[in-house]
C-alpha positions in Angstrom: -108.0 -199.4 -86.2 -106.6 -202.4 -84.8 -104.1 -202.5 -81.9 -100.3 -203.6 -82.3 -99.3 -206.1 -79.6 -95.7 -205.5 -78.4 -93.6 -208.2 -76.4 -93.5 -211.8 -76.8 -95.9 -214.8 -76.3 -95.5 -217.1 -73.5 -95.1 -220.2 -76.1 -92.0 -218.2 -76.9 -90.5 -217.4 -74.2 -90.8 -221.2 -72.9 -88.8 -222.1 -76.3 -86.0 -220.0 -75.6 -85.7 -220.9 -72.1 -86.0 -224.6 -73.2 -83.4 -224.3 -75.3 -80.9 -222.5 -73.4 -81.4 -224.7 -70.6 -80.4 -227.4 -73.4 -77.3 -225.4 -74.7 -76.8 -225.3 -71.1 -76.6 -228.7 -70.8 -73.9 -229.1 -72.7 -71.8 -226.3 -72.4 -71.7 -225.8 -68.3 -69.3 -229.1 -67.6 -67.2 -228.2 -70.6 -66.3 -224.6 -68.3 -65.6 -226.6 -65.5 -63.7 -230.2 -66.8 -60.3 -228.8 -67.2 -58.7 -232.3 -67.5 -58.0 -231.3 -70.9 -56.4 -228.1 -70.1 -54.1 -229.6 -67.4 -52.8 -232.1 -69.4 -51.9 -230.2 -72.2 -49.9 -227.2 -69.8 -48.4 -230.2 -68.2 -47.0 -231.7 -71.5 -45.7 -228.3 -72.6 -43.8 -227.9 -69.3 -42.3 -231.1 -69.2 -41.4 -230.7 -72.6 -39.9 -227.2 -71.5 -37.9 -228.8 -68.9 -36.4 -231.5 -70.6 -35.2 -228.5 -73.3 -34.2 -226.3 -70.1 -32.0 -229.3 -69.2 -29.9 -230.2 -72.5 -29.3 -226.3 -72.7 -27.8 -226.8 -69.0 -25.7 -229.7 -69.9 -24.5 -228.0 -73.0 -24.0 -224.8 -71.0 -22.1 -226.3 -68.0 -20.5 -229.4 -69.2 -21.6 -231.7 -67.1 -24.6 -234.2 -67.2 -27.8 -233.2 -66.3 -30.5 -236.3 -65.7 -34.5 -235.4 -65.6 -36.9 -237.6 -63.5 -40.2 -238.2 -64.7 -42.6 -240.4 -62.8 -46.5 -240.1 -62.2 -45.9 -237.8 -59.4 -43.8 -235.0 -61.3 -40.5 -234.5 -62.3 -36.7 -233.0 -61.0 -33.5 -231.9 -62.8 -30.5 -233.1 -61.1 -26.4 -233.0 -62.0 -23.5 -234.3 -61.2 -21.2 -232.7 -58.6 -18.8 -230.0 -59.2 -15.2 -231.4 -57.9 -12.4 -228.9 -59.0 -14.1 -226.7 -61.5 -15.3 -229.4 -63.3 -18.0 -232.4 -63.2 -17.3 -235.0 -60.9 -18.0 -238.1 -63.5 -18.1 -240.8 -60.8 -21.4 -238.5 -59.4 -23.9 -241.1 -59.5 -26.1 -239.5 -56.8 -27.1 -236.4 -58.7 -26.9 -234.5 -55.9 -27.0 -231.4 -57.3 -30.1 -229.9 -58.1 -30.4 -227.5 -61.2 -32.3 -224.0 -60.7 -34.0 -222.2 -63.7 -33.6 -218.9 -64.1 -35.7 -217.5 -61.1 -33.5 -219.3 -58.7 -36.1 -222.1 -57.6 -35.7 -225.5 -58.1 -36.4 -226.9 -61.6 -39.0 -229.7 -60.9 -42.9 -229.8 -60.9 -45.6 -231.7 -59.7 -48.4 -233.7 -62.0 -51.7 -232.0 -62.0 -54.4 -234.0 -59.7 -56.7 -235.2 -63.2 -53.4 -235.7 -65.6 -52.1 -239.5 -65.8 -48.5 -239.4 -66.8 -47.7 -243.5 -67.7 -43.8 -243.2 -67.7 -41.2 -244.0 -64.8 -37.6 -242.6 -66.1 -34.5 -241.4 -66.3 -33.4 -238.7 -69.1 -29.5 -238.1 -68.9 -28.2 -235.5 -71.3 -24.5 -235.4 -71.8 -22.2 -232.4 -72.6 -23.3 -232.5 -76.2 -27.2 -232.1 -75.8 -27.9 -235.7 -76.9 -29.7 -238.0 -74.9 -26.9 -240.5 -73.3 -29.7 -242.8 -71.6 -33.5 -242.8 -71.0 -36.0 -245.1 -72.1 -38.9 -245.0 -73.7 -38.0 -242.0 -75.5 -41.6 -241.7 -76.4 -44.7 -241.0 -74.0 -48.1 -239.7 -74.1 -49.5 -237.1 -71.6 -53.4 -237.1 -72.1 -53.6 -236.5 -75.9 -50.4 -235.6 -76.8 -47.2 -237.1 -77.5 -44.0 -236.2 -76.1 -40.6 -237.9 -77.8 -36.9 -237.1 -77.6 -34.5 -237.8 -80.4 -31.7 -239.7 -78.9 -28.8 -238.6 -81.3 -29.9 -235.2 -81.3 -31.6 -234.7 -77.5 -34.3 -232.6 -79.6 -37.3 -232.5 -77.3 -41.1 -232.4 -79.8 -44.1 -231.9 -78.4 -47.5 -233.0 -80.7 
């Protein structure tokens, strides 16, 4: 009677170290790029705070104008004066608050390249008064407002 052998050969476990180690390879510096990542939560929170501020000019009356630059961005209105908006305001020295109470502007993540410098003004009626170009990218996506509308899309 002949003896069964249990376990596995050294030739096989050397081939399936080998090829994790190759799987390894390639999948280890996906775990830790996160370029990808940034840029795309980046994109949806800009995109989120130029929705957050046509709902503010709508809701308040006055104009509210979004900064974006390669550093981050910062929601700004005009100055009350009387219960109203102060029109001549061209300091925006009001700075708008979300919900939480803290100041509605962010900061670009350290990897994401944001290749737009400007000024997005939405008037009482949502739609975008001024702002150009109303089209940008943000690492693979695209980020446009429609300037009748003020209707923020994010692809």
């Amino acid at each position: 009677m002949g003896r069964q052998q249990r376990g596995f050969t050294v030739v096989e476990l050397v081939l399936v170290i080998a090829i994790l180690g190759i799987l390894l390879g390639f999948a280890v510096p996906r775990f830790f790029d996160n370029t990808l990542f940034a840029a795309r939560g980046y994109a949806d929170e800009l995109a989120t705070a130029l929705r957050y501020a046509q709902k503010v000019a709508v809701a308040s009356g006055c104009r509210v104008r979004v900064s974006v630059d390669a550093s981050g961005y910062a929601l700004d209105q005009q100055r009350e004066s009387g219960g109203s908006c102060d029109t001549a305001d061209t300091s925006w020295s009001t700075p708008v608050r979300s919900a939480d109470g803290q100041l509605a502007a962010g900061t670009t993540p350290a990897d994401v390249a944001v290749a737009v410098e400007a000024d997005y003004v939405f008037d009482p009626a949502g739609r975008l008064e001024s702002g150009s170009p109303t089209s940008f990218t943000i690492g693979t996506r695209t980020l446009s407002i429609e300037p009748d509308s003020g209707f923020v899309r994010l692809q």
